[in-house]
N, C-alpha and C positions, 0 to 999 in steps of 0.2 A: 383376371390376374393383374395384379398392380404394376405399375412400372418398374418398383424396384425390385418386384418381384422377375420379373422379365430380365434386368440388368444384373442379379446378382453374382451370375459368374462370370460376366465378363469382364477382363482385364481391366485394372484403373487405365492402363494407358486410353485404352480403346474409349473408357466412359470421359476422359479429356478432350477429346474433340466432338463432346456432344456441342451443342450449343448453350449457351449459360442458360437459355430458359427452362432447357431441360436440366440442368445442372442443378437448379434452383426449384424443381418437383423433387428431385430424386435427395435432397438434400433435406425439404421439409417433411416427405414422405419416411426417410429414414431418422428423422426427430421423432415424428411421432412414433415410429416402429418401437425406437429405443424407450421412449415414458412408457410406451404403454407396457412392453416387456418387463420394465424395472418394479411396475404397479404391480405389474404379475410375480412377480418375485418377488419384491416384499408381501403380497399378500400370501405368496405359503408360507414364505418364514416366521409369518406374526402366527399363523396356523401350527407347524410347528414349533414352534417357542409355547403355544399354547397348550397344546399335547404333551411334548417332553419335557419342559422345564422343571417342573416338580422332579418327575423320574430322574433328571440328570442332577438334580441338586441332592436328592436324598442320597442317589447314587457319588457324589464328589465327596459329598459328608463323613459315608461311610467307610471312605478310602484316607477321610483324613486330609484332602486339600481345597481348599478355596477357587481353584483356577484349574488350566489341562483340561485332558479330553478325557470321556468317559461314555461306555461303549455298551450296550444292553439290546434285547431283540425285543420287539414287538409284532408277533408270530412268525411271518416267513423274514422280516425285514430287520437287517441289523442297523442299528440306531446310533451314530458315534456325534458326539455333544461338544463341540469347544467351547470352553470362555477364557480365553483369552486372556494374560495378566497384562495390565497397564499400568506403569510407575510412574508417576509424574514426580518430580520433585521441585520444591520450593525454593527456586533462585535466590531468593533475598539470605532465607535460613543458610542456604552450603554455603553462602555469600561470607557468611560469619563463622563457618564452621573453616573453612578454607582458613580467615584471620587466624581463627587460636590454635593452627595445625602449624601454621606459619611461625606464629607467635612462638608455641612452644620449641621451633628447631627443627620440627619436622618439613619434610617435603610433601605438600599437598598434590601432587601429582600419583604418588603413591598410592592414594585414597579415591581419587574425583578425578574424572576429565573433566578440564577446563577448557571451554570455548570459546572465542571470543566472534562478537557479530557487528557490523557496524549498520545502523538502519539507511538503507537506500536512498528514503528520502529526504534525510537528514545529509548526508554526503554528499548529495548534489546543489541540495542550501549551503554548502561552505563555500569557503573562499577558494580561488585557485593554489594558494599557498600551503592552506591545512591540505586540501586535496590531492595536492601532488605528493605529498610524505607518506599518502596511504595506500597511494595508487599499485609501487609493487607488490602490495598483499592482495591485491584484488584482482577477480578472473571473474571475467562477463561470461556466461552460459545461457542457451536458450532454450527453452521448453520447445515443443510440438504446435505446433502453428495452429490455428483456429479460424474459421471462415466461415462467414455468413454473410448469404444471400440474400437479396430485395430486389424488389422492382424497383425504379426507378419512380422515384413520387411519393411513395408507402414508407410508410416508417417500419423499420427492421422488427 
């Protein structure tokens, strides 16, 4: 039995006062845990995708949509298929389509959310002057922390 197989129900508090060396098993040990899980997971879904794909396409076709789920049995086992719609759109184009909505009198809000983004790294290259006129529209937030171990001397 592996060690994190040994620690996996014990409380995080409890797994905090291990010692870092073990902190730094349990930590590489659950890296490789997760690729190798993720390898096994993509490989059935390359496997199903390989099996149902036709079936779920003939099947979207024959319903008439491009996208959504689509549900079929393959003997004891019901089969339900997403793909997903994805829109992207073309910034520069609403860029100009926003102008002539404007242009013509209308209110482009009506049609389009508009967002506006200021790039990070660009923000912190300006001046204190530009910066501080931007500052009350901005809210620093932080993701989930990340942590990685090494020995001491090794390169991470």
């Amino acid at each position: 039995m592996s060690l994190l197989q040994r620690c996996v129900d014990r409380p995080a508090t409890e797994l905090a006062g291990y010692a870092p060396e073990l902190l730094l098993d349990l930590k590489h040990e659950a890296s490789v845990a997760l690729a190798t899980a993720k390898a096994h997971f993509d490989l059935v879904d390359r496997a199903l995708d390989l099996k149902y794909s036709r079936l779920a396409l003939a099947q979207r076709l024959a319903a008439g949509k491009d996208t959504g789920t689509v549900t079929f049995d393959d003997g004891p086992i019901r089969v339900s298929v997403e793909l997903p719609k994805k829109v992207e759109w073309n910034q520069a184009a609403l860029a100009c389509i926003v102008d002539r909505i404007r242009a013509a009198g209308e209110n482009p809000a009506e049609f389009v959310e508009i967002t506006y983004k200021v790039n990070e790294a660009r923000y912190g290259a300006w001046p204190a002057s530009v910066r501080s006129s931007f500052e009350p529209a901005r809210t620093l937030k932080t993701g989930k922390p990340s942590f990685r171990l090494s020995v001491l001397g090794e390169s991470p």
